[in-house]
C-alpha positions in Angstrom: -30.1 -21.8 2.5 -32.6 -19.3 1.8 -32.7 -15.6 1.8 -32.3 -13.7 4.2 -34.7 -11.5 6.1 -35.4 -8.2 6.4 -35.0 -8.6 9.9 -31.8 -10.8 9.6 -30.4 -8.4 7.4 -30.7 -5.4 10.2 -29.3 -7.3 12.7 -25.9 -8.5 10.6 -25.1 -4.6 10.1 -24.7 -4.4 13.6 -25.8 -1.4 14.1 -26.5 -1.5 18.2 -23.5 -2.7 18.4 -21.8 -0.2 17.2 -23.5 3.1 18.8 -21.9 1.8 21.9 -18.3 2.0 20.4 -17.6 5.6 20.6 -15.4 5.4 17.6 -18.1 4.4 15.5 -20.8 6.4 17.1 -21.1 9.0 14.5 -21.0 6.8 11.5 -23.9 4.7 13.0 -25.9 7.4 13.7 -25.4 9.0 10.3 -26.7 5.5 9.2 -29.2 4.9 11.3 -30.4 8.1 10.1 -30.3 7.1 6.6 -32.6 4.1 7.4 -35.4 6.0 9.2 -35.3 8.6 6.3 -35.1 6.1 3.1 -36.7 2.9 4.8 -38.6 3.1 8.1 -42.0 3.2 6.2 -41.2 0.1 4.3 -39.8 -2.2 7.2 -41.9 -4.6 9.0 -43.8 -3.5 11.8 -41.7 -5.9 14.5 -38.1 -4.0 12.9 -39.9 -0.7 13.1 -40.1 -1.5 17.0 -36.3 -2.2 16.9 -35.3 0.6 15.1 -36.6 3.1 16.8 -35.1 1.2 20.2 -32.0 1.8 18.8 -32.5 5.7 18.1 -33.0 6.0 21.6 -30.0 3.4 22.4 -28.5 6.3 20.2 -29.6 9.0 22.6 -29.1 7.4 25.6 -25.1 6.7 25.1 -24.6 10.4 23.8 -22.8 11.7 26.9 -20.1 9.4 26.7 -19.2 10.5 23.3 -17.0 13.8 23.9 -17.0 14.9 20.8 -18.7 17.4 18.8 -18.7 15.0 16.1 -21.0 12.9 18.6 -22.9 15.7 19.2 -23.6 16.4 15.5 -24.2 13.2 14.5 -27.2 12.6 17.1 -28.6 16.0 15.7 -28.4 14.2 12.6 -30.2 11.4 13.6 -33.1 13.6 15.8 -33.6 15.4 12.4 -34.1 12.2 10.7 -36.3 10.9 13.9 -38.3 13.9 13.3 -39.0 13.1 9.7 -39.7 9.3 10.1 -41.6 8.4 13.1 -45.2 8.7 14.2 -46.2 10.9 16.6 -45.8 9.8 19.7 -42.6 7.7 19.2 -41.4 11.3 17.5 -42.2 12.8 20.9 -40.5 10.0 23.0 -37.4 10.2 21.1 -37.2 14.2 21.3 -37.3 14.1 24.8 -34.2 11.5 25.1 -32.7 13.8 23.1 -32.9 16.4 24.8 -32.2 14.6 28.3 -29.1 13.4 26.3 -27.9 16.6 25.5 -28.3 18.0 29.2 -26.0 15.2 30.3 -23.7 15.5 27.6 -23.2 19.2 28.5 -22.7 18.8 31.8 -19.9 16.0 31.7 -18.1 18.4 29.1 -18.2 21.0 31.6 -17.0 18.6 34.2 -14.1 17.2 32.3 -11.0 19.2 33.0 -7.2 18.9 31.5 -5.1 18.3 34.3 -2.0 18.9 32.0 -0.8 17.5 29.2 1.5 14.3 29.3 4.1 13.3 26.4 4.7 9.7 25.7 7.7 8.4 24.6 7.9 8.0 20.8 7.6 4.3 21.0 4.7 4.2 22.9 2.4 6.2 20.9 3.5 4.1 17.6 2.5 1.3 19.2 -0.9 3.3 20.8 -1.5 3.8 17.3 -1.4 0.5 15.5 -4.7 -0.3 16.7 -5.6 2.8 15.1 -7.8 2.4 11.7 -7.4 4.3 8.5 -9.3 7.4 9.2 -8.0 7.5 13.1 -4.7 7.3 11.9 -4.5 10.1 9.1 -6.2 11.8 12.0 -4.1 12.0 15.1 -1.3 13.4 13.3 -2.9 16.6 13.0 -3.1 17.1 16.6 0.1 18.0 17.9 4.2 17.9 16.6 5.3 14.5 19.0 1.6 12.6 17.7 2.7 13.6 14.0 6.2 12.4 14.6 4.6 9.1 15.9 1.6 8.9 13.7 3.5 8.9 9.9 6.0 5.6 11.2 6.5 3.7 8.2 6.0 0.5 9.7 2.5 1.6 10.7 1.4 2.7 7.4 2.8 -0.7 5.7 0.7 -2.8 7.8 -1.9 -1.0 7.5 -1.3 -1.2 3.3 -1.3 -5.3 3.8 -4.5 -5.0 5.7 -6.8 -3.1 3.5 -5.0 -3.9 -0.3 -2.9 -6.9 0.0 -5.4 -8.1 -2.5 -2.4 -6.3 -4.5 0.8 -8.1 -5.1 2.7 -5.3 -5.8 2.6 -1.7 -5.8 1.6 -0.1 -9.2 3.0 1.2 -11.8 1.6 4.4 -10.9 3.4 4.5 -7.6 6.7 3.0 -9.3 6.4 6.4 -11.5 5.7 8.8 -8.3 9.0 7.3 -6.8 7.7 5.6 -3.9 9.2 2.7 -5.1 13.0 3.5 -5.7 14.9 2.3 -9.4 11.6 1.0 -10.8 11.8 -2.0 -8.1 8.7 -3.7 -7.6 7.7 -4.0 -4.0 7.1 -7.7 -3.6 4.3 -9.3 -0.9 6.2 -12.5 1.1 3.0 -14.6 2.2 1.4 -11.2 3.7 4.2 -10.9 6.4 5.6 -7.7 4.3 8.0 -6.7 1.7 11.6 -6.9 0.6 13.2 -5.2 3.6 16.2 -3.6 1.5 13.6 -1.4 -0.9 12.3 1.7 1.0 8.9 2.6 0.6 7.2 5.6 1.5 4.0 3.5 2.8 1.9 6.4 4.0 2.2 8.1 0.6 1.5 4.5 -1.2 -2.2 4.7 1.0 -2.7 7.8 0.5 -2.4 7.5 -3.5 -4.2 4.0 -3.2 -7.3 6.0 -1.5 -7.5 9.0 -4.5 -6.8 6.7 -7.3 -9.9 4.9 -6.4 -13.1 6.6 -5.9 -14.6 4.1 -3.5 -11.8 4.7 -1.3 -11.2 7.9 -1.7 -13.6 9.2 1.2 -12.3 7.1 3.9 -15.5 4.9 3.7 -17.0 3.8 7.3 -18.1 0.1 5.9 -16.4 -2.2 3.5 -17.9 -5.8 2.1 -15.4 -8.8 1.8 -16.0 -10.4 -1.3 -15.5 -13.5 -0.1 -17.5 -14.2 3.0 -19.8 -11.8 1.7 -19.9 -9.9 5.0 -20.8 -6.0 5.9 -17.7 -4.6 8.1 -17.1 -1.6 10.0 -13.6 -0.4 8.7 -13.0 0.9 12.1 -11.9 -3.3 12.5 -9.4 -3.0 10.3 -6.0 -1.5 12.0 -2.5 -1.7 11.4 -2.6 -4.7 13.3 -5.7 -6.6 13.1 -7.5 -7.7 9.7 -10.4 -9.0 8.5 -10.8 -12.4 9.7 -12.6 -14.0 6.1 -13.3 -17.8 7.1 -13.2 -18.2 3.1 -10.3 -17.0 1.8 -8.3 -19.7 2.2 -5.4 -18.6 -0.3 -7.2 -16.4 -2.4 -6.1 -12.6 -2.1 -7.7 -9.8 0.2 -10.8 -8.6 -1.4 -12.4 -6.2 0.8 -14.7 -3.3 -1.5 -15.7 0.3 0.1 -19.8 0.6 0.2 -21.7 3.5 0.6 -24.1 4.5 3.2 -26.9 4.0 0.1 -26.4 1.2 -0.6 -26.1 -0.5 2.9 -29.8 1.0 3.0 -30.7 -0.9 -0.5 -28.9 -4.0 0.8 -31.3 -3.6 3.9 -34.7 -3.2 1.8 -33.3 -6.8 -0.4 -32.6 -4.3 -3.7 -29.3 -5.6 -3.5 -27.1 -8.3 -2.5 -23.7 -8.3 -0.7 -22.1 -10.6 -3.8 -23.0 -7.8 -6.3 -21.7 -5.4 -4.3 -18.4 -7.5 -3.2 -18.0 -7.5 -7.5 -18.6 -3.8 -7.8 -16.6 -1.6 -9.9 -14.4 1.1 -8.3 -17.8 3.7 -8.9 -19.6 1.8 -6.4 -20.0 4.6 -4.7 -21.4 6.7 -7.8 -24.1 7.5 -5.0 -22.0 10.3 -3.6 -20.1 10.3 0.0 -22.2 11.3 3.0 -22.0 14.8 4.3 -19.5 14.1 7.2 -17.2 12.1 4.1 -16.8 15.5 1.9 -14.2 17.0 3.5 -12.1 13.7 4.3 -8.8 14.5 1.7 -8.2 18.0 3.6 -6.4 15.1 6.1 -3.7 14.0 3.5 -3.5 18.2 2.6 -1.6 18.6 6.0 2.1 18.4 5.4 4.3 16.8 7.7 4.6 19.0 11.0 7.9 19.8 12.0 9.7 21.1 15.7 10.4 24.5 14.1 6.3 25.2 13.7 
């Protein structure tokens, strides 16, 4: 099989795709952004064309993301728009923009609170195991009940077997922060969990697994699987679905953070997905992007409690 094109290349990030998940609106904005800015000029003139279809996709589903972050993000991208584009595709794309924005405004002002609703405890655990990594060190900031919910130690642990279970056991480093009690070693069973009689503080064994490693240690929006060789969004890995690798077969989890870089190089053909699936853990040296730097302050929060 040859190599793939340019064009093929674009279309496997899945990019259109993704700007209509609100989740991942931001993050494919900020790289879609990235692509104008460091690529647009070398691209073919037929993936030009799609590009910019897909900045104004961009705009165009801005008022049903309800979130500043939205909002921020398609700035981003205009700003990028502004830089790349000719003229009069420049022109076109400030005036969806700006329609955009109009719209978003108005169904913010529209949207009311009719009063706030708790759910039992058991429901919003299982609300939040289709939650992904950054969601879910997320909605525990947002009230006392979602905190309550949002550290269950059966969500973190699946959510552990998910993203490292390329990891038999948990390190020595953990063993020596106590989250593994009387030196034990925690012990994978065929990916369906761990010794049920050892109590592990799962949350806290993510957390260290995300600082210890700088590719990681941002909360990165895209991951490669070293096997299939395939670009995800991380946003597809919850506590309760996985990466679906057609090539593992027994062979261990191997699923690598990547920077929004070098999804851009991989784009242009100055890299390929198997050098970046064997990466060291300073994959990344690039630096996070500016929505990333401020990701640890989540794991800063301490555990909310009824008295606060």
């Amino acid at each position: 099989m040859g190599r793939a094109t340019v064009r093929e290349r674009y279309e496997k990030l899945g990019l259109a795709e993704a700007l209509s998940r609100a989740h991942d609106y931001p993050s494919a904005c900020q790289e879609l952004g990235l692509i104008l800015r460091l690529a647009y000029a070398d691209l073919p003139k037929n993936l030009q064309s799609v590009v910019f279809q897909d900045t104004l996709s961009a705009f165009r589903f801005l008022p049903e993301v309800q979130t500043g972050h939205g909002l921020s993000s398609a700035n981003v991208l205009l700003q990028a728009a502004e830089v790349a584009l000719p003229k009069q595709k420049k022109a076109l794309a400030v005036s969806e923009f700006k329609h955009a924005a109009v719209a978003h405004k108005r169904r913010s002002r529209a949207h009311h609170d009719g009063g706030s609703v708790v759910l039992p405890y058991d429901v919003l655990v299982h609300i939040f195991s289709f939650l992904d990594l950054r969601s879910l060190a997320s909605v525990g900031l947002v009230c006392w009940a979602w905190n309550s919910a949002a550290i269950d130690n059966g969500l973190w642990q699946m959510l552990y077997s998910n993203l490292f279970d390329n990891d038999s056991t948990c390190t020595s480093k953990e063993q020596d922060h106590k989250l593994v009690p009387d030196g034990k070693d925690v012990v994978f069973h065929g990916g369906m969990g761990v010794d049920p009689t050892i109590n592990v503080d799962w949350k806290e064994a993510v957390r260290r697994k995300c600082e210890g490693v700088s590719s990681w240690k941002f909360l990165p929006n895209r991951v490669v699987c070293g096997h299939c060789q395939s670009i995800i969004w991380s946003s597809g890995i919850t506590c309760r679905t996985s990466h679906e690798c057609s090539k593992i077969g027994n062979q261990k989890l191997n699923i690598r953070p990547i920077s929004p870089y070098k999804v851009v190089e991989y784009l242009l053909g100055e890299i390929e997905l198997a050098v970046m699936s064997s990466d060291t853990d300073d994959s990344d040296s690039d630096g996070p992007s500016p929505s990333t730097q401020h990701l640890p302050r989540l794991w800063a929060y301490p555990k909310l409690s009824s008295n606060s």
